[in-house]
N, C-alpha and C positions, 0 to 999 in steps of 0.2 A: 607464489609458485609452489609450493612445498604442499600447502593447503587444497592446490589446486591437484595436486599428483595424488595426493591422500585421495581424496575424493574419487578420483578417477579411477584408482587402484581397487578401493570400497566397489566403486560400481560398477567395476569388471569380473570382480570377481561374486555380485549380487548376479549381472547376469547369465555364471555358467549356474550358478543357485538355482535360478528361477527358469532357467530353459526357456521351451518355447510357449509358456503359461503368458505368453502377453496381452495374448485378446484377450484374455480371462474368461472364455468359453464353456470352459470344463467345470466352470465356479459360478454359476449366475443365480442356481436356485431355485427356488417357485416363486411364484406369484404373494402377491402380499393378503388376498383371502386365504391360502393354502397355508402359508406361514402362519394365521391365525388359529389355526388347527391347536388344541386343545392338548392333541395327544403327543404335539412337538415342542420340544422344552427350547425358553426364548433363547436369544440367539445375545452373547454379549459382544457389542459393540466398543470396538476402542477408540474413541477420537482426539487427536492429539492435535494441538493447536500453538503455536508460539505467545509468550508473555513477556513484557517488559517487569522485571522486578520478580515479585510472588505473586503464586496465585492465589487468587481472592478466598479470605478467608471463608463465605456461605456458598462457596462451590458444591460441594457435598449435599449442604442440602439444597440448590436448586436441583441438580443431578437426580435428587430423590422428587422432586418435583416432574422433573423432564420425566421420569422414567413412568412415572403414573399414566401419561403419557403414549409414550411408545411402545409398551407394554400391551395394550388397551388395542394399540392402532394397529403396530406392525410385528407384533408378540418380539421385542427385542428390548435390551438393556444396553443403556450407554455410559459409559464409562470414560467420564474424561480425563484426560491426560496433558496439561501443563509443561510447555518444554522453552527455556530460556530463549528469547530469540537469537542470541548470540551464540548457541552450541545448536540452533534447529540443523541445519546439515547435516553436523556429524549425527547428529542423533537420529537420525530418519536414516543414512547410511548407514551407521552400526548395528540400527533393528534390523533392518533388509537383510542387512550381511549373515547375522545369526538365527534370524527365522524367527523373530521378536514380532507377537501378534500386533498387526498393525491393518486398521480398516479405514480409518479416515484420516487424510493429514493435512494441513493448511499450510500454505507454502507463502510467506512473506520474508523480503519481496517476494511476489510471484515470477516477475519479468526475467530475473536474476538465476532461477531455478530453472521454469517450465520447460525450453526444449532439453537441456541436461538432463534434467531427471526424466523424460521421454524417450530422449538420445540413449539411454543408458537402462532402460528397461524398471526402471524402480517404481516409474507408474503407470497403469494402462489404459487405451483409448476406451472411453465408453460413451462413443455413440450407441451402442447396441443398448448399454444397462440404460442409456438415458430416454432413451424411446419406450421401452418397457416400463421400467419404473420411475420418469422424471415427467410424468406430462405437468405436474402443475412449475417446475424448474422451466422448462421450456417455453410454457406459454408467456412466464414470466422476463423470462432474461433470452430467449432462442434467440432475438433479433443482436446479441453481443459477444455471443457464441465463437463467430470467427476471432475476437480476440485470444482466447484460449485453444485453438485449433495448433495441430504442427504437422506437417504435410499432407493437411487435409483430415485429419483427424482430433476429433474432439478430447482432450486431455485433464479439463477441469474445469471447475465450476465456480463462474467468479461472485466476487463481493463486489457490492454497487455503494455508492457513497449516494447520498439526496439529491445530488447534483454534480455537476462538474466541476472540479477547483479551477481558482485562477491561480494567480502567482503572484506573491507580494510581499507584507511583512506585518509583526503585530506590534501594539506597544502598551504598557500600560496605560489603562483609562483616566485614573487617579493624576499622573504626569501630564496627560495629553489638558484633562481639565484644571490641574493648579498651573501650568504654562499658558492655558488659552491656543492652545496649540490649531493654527486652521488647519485641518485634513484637505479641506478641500484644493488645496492650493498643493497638494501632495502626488507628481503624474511619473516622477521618473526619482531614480538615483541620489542624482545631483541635486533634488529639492529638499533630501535628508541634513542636507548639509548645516542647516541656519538649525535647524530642531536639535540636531545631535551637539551641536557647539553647545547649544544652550542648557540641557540636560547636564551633562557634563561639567561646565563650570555651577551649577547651581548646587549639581546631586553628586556629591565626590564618590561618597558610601556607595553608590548605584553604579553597575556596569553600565556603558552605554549602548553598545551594542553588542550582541552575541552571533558570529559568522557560522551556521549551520548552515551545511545545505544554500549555498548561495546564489549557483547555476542551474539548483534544482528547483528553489523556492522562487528565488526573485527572477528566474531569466525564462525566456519561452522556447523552449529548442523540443523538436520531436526526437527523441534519443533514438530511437527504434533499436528497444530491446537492452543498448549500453549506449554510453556515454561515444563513443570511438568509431566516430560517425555519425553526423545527427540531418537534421532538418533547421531549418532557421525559422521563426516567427511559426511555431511550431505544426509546421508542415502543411499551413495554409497557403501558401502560394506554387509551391514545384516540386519536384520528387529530386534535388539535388543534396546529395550526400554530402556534406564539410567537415572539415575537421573542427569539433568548438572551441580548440584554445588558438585558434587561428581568428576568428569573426570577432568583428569591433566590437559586439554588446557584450560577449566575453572577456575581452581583452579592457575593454575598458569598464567595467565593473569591477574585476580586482585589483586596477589601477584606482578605482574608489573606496575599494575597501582599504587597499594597504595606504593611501592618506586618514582614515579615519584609526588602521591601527600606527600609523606614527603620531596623532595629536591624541591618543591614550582613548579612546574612544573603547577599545577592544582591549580586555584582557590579554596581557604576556601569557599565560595559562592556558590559553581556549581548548588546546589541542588536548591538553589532558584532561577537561572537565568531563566530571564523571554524571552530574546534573544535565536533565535536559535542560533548552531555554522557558519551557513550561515551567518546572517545577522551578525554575532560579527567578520567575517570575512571580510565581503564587508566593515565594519564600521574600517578594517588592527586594530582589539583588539585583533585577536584570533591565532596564528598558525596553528595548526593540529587538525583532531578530526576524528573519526570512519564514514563512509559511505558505503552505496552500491556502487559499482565500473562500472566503463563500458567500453566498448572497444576504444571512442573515445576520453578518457580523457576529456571531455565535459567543465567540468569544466575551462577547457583552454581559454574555446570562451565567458565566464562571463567578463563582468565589471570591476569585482574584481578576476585575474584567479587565479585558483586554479590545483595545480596536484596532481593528484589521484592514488594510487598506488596501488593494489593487490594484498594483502596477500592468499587471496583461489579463486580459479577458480570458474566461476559459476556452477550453480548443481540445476536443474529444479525440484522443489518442487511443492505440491500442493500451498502451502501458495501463491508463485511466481503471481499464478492466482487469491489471494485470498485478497490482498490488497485493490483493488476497484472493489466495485460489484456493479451490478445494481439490485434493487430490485423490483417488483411491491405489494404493500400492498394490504393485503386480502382486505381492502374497499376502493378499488379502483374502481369508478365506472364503467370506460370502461378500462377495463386490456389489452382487444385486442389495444386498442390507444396505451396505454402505450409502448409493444412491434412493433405496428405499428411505433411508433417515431423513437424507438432505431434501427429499422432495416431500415427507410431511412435511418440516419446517414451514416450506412453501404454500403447503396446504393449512396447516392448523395455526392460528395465528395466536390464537394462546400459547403452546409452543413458542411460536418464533419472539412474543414479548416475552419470555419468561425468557430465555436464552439473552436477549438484549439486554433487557432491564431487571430483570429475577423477578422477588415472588411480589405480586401486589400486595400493599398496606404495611411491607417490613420493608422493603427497597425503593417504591414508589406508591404515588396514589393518583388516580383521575381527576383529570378536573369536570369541572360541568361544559370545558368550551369543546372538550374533547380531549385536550393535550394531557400528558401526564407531569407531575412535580418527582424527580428524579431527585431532590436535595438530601436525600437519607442514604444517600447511595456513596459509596466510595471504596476503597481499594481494602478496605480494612474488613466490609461486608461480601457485598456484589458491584460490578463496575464493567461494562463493555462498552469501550470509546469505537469500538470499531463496527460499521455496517458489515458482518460476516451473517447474519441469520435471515434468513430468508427472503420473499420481497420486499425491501426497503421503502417501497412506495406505500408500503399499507402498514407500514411501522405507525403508532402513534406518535405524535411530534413532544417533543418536548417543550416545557412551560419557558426553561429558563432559554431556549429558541426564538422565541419570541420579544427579547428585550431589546434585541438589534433594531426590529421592526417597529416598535410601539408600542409593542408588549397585545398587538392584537393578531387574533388566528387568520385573519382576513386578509389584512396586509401582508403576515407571514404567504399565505399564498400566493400575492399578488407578484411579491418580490421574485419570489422560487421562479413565477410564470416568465417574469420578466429578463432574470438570470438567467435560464432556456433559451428566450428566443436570443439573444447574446453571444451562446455557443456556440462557436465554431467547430468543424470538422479537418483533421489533419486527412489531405489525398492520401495518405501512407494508413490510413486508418483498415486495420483488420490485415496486414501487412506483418507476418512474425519471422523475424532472422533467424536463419538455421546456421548456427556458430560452427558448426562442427567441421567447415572446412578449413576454418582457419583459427579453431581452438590455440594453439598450441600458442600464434603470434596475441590473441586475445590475456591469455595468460600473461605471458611478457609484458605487454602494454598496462593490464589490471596493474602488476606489481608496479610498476611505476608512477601511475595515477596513483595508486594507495599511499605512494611516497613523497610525494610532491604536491597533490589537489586541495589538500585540505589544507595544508599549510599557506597554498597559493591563496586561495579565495577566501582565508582566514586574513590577511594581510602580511604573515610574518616573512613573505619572500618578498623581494622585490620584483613585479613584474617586466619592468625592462631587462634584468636580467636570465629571470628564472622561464620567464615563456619560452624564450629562445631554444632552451638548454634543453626543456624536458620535450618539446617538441623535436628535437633531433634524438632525443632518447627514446620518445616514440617511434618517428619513422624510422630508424636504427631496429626496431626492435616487434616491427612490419607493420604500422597504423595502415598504412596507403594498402596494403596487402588486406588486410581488413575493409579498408573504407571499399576498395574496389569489390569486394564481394560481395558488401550490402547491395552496394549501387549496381550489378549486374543482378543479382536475386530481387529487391527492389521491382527496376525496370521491367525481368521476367513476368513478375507478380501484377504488376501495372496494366500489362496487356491481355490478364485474364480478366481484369475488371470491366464491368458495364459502364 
């Protein structure tokens, strides 16, 4: 709550700052032949971007790379800017608030931020700069648009992953193969049961499993927007609101976790581990844990492999769009730069690999099938795990992408094609909750979820007891007040659709 008043204080008092500069009107510039004018000195660009950990040590010089670049295309200079994911709020509210130059910013989650920081004036619509300066953005991504959209206006510019995730879990490869472990015998939950016994009594030294993200990774719910109202079987069958610690696949999923943490399966610890289940993997501590899924077993072509298994198909949601966004801040001096940048990426695709991958022959090299070999690359150099740069469809594939598959570029397409036709579409899809009528009971609720979820779906509550409790502590503290506002907004939304 505290957290939430801060912010809100920041961005009240960002928008007596910023006035009525929200269209960003007064700020859009020339054209990008005009900007190439000789006689106008380039323009420095700021982009600032959320990091797990540090930033990569050959930042700098791909930076110096990019700029040869943009220099060249849109007479500008980019300057990137690194900001802990864990302080990105405050730190995009403290810039706004003091007039801290600020041009590009990447909002992860996106879902979590986007109408807030809309609501609140800190960033501005650009349809206009996107029209003008985004056609190769547009032509690429316009058909996903409405997921980024807040009362009919366009607000940011998302990142597209290769495909759609499903929902499931990983485990090490190395376990899966000294166990003889069948996967395919793996469709629900309860099938964990016989694997994870045996793990365990065999591998004492090895966690067995790590409860991250449980409702998030392993379960299929369309959140729309939070958690505090969802969709069930994510939002393939009806536009009915529920509450998720109320529905059986919820309730009885941390009735499975908290059996797997009473026979020691899980860490006493979980709550404060400072390790993801990634790196407590690559470090052979961790066995199994919940993740987003994908069709090439990816995990296979790691270091440390890992196999991924599928408990729900994917299911195209807005959120899907809504993980990384790009944003331009309402004081931003030249807005039109800003989406001038993001739509070269789109355009120059040397660009867009050098941002992904860094520089060829130090970070990566080609192969002759097409795909590139990324194994020189890591956190210590250059490292982007994330799809944020440009068309994603026209990214070259990765080598170590292809060992899920057979290790051939062929099949790797075959699978992608066939993980497509798979997808499903949530009815709620391109549908964005407007919080702000009932911020106040959303707050309330968040802190209580923050106080209780993780612990829940970790195992260390008892479920018979603890669901009861925090669900009267919820609707105490206005869930139903909440749920009925999606569900009224929702419906509204529903009947403008074709």
């Amino acid at each position: 709550m505290k957290r939430f008043l801060s912010l809100l204080l920041i961005g009240c008092l960002f928008v007596m700052i910023v006035g009525c500069s929200k269209d960003g009107s007064n700020k859009t510039g020339s054209t990008s032949k005009e900007n190439n004018n000789s006689n106008e000195e380039p323009y420095i660009l700021n982009v600032s971007y959320p990091v797990y950990g540090d930033a990569p040590g050959d930042l700098l010089k791909v930076q110096e790379m990019v700029n040869e670049i943009t220099l060249k295309e849109i007479n500008t200079k980019v300057e990137f800017k690194p900001v802990a994911v864990s302080a990105m709020a405050n730190t995009y509210t403290l810039a706004a608030s003091s007039g801290e130059k600020q041009d590009l910013i990447m909002l992860l989650p996106g879902y979590n931020y986007l109408t807030q920081f809309a609501g609140s004036n800190m960033i501005m619509p650009i349809d206009d700069l996107v029209e003008k300066h985004g056609k190769d953005i547009t032509a690429a991504y316009g058909d996903i648009f409405d997921a980024t959209k807040v009362d009919g206006k366009l607000y940011a510019i998302p990142g597209k992953d290769v495909a759609v995730p499903g929902r499931g879990f990983y485990m090490l490869d190395s376990i899966v193969k000294k166990y003889n472990i069948d996967i395919t015998k793996i469709k629900t939950m309860d099938d964990l049961d016989p694997i994870l016994e045996k793990v365990h009594a065999e591998e004492p030294d090895l966690q067995t499993f790590f409860p991250s993200g449980v409702a998030a990774s392993m379960l299929n719910f369309d959140n729309l927007g939070n958690s505090l109202g969802v969709l069930r079987n994510g939002g393939v069958d009806n536009l009915k609101v529920v509450n998720m610690l109320e529905t059986k696949e919820y309730v009885n999923a941390v009735k499975k976790v908290r059996e797997w943490y009473k026979k020691g399966y899980i860490s006493k610890d979980f709550a404060t581990e400072q390790s993801s289940p990634g790196q407590m993997m690559d470090a052979n501590k961790l066995f199994a844990a919940p993740v987003f899924t994908d069709f090439s077993n990816f995990g296979l072509g790691e270091k440390t492999p890992k196999f991924t298994v599928t408990l729900h198909q994917p299911v195209e949601k807005t959120e899907t769009y809504q993980l990384f966004l790009w944003a331009v801040p309402t004081i931003a001096e030249r807005p039109d730069k800003s989406i001038e940048f993001l739509n070269l990426v789109f355009k120059n695709q040397d660009l867009a690999n050098l941002l992904k991958f860094g520089i060829e022959g130090e970070h990566y090299v080609k192969n002759s099938d097409g795909t590139i070999d990324t194994s020189k690359s890591s956190i210590n150099n250059f490292v982007m795990n994330w799809y944020i740069w440009g068309n994603t469809d026209k990214l070259p594939v990765q080598q170590k992408a292809l060992v899920g598959v057979g290790g051939d570029i062929e099949q790797y397409k075959q699978a992608l094609g066939e993980w497509k036709k798979s997808t499903k579409k949530s009815k709620a899809f391109g549908f964005i909750f407007n919080s702000e009528p009932v911020k106040t009971e959303i707050a309330a609720c968040t802190a209580i979820t923050d106080q209780y979820q993780k612990l829940l779906e970790g195992g260390a509550l008892d479920p018979d007891e603890y669901i009861k409790l925090v669900n009267e502590k919820l609707y105490d503290a206005g869930l139903q007040k909440i749920m009925d506002e999606k569900q009224r907004q929702l419906d509204e939304w529903a009947k403008t659709q074709k």
